[in-house]
DSSP file (Angstrom, degrees, kcal/mol; ACC not computed):
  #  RESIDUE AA STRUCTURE BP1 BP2  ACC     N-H-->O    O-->H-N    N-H-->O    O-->H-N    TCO  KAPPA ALPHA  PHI   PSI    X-CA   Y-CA   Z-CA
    1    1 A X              0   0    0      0, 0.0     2,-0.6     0, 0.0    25,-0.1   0.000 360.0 360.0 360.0 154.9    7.0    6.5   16.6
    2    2 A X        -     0   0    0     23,-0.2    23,-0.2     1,-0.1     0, 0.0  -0.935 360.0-173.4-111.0 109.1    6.3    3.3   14.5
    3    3 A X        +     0   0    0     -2,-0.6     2,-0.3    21,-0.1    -1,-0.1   0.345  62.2  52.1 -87.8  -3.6    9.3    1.8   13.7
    4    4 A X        -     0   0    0      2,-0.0    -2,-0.0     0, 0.0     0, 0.0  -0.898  57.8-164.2-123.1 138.8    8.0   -1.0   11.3
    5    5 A X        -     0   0    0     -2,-0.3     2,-0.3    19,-0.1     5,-0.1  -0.345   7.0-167.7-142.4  83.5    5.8   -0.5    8.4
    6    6 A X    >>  -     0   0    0      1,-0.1     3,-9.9     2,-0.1     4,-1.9  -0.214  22.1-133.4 -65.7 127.7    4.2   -3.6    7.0
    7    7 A X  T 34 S+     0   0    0      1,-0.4    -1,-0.1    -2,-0.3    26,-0.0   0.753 104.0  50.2 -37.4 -44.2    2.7   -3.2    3.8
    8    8 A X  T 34 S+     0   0    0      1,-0.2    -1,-0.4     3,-0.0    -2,-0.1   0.560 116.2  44.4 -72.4   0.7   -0.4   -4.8    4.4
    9    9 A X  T <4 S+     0   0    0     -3,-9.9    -2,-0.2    -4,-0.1    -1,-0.2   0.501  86.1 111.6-117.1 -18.8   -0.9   -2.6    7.7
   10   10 A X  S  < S-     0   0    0     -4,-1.9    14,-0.1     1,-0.1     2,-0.1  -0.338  85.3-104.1 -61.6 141.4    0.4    0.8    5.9
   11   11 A X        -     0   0    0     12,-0.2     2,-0.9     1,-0.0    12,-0.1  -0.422  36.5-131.7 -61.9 138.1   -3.0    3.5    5.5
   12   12 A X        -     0   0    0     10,-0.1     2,-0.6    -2,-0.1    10,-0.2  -0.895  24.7-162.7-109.7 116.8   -4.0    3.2    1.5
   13   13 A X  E     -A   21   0A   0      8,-2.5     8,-4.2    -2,-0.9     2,-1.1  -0.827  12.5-138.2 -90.2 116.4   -4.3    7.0    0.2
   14   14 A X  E     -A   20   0A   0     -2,-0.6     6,-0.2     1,-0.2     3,-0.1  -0.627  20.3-174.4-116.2 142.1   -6.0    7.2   -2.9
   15   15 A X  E     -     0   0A   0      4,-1.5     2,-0.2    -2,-1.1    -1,-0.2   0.879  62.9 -43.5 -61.5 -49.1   -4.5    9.4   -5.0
   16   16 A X  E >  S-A   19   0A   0      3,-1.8     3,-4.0    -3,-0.1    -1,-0.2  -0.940  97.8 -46.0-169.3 171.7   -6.8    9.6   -8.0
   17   17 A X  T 3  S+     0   0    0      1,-0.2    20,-0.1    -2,-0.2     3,-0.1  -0.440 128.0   3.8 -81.7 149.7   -8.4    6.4   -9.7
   18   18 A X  T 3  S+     0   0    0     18,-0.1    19,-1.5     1,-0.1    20,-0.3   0.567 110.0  92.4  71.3  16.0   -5.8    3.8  -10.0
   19   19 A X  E <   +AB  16  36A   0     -3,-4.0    -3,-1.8    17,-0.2    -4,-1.5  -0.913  51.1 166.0-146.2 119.8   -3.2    5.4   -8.5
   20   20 A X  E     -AB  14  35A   0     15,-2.9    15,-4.0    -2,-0.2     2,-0.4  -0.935  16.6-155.9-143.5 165.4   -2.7    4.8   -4.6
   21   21 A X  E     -AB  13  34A   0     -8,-4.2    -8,-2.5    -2,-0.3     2,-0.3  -0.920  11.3-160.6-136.1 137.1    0.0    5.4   -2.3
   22   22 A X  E     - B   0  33A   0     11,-6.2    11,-1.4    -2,-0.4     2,-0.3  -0.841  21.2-157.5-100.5 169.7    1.2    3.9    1.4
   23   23 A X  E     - B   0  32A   0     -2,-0.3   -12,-0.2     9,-0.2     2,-0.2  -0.789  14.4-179.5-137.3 160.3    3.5    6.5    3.1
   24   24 A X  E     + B   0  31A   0      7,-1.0     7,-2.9    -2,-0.3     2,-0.3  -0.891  29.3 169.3-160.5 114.5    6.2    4.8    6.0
   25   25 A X  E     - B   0  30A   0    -23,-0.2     2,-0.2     5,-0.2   -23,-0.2  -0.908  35.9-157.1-146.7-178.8    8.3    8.1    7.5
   26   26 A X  E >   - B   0  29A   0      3,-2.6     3,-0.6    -2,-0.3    -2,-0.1  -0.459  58.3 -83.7-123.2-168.3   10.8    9.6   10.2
   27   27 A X  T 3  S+     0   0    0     -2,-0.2    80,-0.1     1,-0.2     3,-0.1   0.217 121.0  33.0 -92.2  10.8   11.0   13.0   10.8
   28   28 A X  T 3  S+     0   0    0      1,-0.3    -1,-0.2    78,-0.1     2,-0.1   0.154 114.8  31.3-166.6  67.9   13.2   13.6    8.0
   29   29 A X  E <   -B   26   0A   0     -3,-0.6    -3,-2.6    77,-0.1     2,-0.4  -0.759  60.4-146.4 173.0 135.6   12.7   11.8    5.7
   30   30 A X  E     -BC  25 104A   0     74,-1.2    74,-2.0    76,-0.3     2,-0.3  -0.899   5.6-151.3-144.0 141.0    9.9    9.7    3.8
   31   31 A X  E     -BC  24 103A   0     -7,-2.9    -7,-1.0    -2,-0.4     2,-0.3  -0.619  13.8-159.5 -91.3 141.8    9.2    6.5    1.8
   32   32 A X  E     -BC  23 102A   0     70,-3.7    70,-2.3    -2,-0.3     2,-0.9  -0.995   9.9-170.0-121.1 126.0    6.4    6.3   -1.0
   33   33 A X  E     -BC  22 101A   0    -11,-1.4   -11,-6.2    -2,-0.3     2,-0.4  -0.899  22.1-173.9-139.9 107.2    5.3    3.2   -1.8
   34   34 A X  E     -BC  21 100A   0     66,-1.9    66,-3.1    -2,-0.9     2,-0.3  -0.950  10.9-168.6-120.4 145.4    3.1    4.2   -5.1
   35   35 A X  E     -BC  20  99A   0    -15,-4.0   -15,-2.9    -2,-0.4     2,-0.2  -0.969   5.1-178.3-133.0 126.8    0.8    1.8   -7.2
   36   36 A X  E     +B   19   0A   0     62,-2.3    62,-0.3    -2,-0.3   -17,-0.2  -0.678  11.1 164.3-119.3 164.1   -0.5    3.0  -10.4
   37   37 A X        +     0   0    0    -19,-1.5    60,-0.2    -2,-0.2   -18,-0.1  -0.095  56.3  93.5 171.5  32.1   -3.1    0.1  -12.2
   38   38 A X  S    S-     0   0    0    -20,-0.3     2,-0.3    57,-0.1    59,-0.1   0.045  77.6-178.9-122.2  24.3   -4.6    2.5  -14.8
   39   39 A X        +     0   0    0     57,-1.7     2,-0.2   -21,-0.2    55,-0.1  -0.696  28.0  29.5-120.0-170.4   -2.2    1.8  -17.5
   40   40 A X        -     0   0    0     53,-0.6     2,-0.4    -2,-0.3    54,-0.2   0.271  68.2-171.6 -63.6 158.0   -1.0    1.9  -20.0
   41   41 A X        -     0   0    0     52,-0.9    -2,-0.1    51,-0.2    -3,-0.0  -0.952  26.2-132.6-136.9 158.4   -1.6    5.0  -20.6
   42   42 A X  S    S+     0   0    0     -2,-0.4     2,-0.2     2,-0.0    -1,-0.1   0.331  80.9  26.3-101.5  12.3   -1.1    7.0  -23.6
   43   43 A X  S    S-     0   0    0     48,-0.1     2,-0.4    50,-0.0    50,-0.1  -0.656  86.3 -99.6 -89.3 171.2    0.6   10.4  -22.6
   44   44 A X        -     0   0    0     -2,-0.2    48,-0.3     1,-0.2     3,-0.1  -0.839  47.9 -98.0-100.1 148.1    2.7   11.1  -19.8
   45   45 A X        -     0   0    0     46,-1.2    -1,-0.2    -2,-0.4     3,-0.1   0.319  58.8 -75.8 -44.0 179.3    0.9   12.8  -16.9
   46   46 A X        -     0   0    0      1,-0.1    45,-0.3    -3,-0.1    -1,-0.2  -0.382  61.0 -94.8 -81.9 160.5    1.4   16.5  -16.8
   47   47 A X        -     0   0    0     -3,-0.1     2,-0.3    43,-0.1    43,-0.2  -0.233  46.3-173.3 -71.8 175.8    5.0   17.8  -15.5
   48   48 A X  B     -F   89   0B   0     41,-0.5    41,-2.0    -3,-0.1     2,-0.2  -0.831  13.1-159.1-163.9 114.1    5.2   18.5  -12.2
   49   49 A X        +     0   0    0     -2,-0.3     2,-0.3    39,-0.3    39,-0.1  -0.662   8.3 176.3 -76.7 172.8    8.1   20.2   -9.4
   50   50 A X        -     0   0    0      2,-0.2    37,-0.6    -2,-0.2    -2,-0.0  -0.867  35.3-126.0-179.8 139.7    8.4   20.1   -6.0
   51   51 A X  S    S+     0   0    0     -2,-0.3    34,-0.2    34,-0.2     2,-0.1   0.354  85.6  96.6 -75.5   4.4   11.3   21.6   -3.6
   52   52 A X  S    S-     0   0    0     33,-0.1    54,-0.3    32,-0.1    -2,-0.2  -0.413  77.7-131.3 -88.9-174.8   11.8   18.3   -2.2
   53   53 A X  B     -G  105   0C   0     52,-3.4    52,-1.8    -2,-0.1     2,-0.3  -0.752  30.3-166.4-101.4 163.8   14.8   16.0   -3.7
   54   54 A X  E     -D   83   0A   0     29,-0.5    29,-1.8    -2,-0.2     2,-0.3  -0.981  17.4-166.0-154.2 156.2   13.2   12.6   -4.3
   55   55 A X  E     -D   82   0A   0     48,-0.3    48,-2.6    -2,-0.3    27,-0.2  -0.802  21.2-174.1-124.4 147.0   15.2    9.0   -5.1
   56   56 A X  E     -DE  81 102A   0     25,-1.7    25,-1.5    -2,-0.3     2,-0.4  -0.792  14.4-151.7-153.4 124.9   12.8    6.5   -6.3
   57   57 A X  E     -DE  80 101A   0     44,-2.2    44,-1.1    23,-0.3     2,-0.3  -0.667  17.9-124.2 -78.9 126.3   13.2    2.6   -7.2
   58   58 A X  E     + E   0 100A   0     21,-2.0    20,-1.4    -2,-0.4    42,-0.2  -0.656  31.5 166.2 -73.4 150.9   11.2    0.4   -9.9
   59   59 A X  E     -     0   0A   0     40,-1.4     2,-0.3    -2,-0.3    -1,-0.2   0.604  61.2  -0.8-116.6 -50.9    9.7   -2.5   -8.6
   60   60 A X  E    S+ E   0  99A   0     39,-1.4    39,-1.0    17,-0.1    -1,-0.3  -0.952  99.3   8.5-165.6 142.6    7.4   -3.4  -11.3
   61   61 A X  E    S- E   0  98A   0     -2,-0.3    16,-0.6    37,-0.2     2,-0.3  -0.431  74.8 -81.5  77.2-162.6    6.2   -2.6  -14.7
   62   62 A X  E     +H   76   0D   0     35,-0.5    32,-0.3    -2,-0.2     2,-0.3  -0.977  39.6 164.6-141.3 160.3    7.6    0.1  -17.1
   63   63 A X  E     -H   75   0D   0     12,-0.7    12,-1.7    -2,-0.3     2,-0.3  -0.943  39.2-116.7-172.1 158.5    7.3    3.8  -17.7
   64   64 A X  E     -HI  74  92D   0     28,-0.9    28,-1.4    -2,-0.3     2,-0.4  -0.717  25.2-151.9 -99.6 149.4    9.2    6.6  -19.6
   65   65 A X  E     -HI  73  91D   0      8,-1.2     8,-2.2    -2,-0.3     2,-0.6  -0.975  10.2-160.4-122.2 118.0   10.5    8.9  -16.8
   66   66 A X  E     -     0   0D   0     24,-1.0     2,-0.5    -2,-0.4     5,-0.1  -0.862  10.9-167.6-111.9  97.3   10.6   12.6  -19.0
   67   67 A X  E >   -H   70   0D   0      3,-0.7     3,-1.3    -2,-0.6     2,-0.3  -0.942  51.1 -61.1-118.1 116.6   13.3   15.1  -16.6
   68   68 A X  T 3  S-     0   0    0     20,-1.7    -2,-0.0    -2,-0.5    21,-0.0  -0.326 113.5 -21.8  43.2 -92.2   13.2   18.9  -17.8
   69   69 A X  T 3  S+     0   0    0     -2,-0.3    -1,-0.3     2,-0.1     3,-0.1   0.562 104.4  99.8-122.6  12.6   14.2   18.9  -21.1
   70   70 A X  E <  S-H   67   0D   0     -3,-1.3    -3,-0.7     1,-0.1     0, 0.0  -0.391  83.5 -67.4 -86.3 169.1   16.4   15.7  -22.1
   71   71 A X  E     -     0   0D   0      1,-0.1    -4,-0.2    -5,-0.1    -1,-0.1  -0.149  55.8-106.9 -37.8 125.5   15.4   12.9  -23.7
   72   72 A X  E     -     0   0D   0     -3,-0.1     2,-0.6    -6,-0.1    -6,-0.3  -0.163  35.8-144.3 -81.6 156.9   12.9   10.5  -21.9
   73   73 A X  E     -H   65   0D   0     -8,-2.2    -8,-1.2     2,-0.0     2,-1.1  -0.902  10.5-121.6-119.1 124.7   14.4    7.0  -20.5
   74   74 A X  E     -H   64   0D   0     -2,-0.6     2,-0.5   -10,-0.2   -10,-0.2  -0.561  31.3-172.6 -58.0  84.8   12.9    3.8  -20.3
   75   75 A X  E     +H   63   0D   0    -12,-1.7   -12,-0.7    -2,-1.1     2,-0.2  -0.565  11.2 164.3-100.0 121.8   12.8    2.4  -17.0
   76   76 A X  E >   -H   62   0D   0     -2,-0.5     3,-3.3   -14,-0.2   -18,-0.3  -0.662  48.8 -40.4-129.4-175.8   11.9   -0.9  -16.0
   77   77 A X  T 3  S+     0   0    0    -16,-0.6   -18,-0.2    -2,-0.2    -1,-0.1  -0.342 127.5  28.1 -67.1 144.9   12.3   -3.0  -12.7
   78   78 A X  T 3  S+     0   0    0    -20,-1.4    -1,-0.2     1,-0.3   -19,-0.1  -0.037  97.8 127.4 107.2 -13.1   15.5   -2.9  -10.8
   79   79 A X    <   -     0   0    0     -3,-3.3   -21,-2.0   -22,-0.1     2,-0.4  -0.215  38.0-169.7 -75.2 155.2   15.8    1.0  -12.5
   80   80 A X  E     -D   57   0A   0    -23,-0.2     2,-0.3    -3,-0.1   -23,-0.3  -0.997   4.1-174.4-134.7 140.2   16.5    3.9  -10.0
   81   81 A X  E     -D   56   0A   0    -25,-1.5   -25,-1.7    -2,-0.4     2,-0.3  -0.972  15.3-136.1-138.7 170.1   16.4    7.9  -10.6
   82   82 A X  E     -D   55   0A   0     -2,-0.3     2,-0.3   -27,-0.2   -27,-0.2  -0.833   6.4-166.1-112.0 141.0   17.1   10.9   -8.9
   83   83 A X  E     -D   54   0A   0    -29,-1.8   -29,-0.5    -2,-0.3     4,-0.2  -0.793  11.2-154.4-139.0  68.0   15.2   13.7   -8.9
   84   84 A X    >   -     0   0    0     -2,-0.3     3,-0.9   -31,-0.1   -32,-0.1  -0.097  49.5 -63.3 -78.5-168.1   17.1   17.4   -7.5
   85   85 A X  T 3  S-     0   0    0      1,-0.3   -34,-0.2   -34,-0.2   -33,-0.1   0.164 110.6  -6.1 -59.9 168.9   14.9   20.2   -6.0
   86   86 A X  T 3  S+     0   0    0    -33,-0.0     2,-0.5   -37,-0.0    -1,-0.3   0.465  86.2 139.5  -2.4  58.9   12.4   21.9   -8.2
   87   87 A X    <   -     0   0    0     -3,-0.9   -37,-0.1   -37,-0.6     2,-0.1  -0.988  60.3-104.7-125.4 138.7   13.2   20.3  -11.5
   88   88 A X        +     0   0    0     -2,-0.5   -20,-1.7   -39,-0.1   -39,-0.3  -0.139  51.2 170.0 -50.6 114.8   10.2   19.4  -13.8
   89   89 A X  B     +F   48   0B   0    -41,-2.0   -41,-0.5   -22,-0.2     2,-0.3  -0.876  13.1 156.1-130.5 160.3    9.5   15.6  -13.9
   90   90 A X        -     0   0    0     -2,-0.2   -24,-1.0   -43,-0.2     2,-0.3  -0.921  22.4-143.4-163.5-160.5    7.0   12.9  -15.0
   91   91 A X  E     -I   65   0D   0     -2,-0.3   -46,-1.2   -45,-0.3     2,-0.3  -0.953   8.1-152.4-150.5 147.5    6.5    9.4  -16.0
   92   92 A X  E     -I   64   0D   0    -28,-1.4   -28,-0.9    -2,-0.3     2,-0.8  -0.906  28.8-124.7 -92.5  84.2    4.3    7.8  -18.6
   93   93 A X        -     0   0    0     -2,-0.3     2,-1.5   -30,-0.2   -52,-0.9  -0.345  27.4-177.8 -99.4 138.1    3.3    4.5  -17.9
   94   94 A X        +     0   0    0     -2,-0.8     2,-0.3   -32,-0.3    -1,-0.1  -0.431  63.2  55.4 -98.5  44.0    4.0    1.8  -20.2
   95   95 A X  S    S-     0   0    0     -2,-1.5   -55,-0.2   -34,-0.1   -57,-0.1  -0.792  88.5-106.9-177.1 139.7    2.3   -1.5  -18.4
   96   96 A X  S    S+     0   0    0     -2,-0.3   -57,-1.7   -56,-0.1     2,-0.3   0.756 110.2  25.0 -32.9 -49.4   -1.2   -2.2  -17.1
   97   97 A X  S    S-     0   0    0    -60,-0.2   -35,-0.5   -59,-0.1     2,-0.2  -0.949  70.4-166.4-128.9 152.3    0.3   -1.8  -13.1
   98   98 A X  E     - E   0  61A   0     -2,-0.3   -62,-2.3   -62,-0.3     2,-0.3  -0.804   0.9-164.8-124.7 151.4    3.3    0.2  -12.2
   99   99 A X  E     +CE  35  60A   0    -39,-1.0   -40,-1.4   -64,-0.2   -39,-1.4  -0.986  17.2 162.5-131.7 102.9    5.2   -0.1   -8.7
  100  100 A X  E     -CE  34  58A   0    -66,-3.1   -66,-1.9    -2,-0.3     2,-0.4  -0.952  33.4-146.9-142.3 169.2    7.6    2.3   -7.5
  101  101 A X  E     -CE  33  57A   0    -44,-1.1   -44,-2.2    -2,-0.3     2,-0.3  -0.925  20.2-174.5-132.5 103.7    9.2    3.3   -4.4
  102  102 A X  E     -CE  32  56A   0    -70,-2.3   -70,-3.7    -2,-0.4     2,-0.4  -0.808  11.8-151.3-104.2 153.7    9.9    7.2   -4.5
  103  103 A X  E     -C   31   0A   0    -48,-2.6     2,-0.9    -2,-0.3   -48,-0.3  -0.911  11.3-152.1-104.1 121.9   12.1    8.7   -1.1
  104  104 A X  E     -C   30   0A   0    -74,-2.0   -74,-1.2    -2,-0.4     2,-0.5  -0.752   4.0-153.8-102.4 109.6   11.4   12.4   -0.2
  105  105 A X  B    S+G   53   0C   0    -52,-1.8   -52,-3.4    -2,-0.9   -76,-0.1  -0.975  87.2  30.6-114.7 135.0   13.9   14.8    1.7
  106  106 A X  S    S-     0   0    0     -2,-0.5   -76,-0.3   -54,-0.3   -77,-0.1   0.206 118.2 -88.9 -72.5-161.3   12.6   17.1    3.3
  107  107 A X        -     0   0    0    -78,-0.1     2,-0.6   -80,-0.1    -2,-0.1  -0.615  38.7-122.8 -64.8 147.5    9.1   15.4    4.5
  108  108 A X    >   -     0   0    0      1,-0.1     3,-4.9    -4,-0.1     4,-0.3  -0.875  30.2-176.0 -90.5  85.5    6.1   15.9    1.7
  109  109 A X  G >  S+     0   0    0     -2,-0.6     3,-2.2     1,-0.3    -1,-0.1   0.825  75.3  63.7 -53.2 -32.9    3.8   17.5    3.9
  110  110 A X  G 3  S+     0   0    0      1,-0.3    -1,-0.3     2,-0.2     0, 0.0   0.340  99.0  62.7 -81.2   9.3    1.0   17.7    1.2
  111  111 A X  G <         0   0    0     -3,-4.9    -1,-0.3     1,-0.1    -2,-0.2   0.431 360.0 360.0-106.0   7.5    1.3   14.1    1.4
  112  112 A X    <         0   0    0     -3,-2.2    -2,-0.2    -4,-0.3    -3,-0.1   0.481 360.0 360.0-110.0 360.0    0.2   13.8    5.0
């Protein structure tokens, strides 16, 4: 196992244009180290679940984060959210690049 993962060495998946992702993981448990640089954009992405829980830090830029059905929040760097198991999420983002670091338990296999 690779116990370091410098950024500049991390594989770049890209996700869709303008949106790529480095992955750094254990075996239970995984960091996402996502770069978006198609915004602003003027909806939020479609909603979305997944059965993992996921923690995720801003790094840089801003985005409305929109969680089932309450109000959407403005989140900018230094913000953190939580995410439990299948509940409906997205983000809009509000900034030419966004930065985030989301954490996944269990593992996102469709991300490997």
């Amino acid at each position: 196992m690779k116990y370091v993962g410098k950024y500049d060495e991390l594989k770049v998946t890209k996700v869709a244009e303008g949106i790529q992702r480095r992955i750094v993981k254990t075996d239970n448990l995984m960091m996402v180290n996502v770069e978006f640089t198609d915004g602003p954009t003027t909806e939020p992405d479609p909603f979305h679940s997944h059965p993992h829980e996921q923690v995720s830090y801003m790094i840089e830029g801003e985005v409305y984060l929109f969680v089932g059905d309450e109000e959407k929040v403005h989140l900018k760097p230094g913000d953190h959210f939580a995410i439990p198991s299948d509940v409906p999420h997205t983000i809009q983002r509000l900034t030419p690049v966004v930065k985030l670091i989301d954490c996944f338990t269990p593992l996102r296999e469709d991300f490997l």
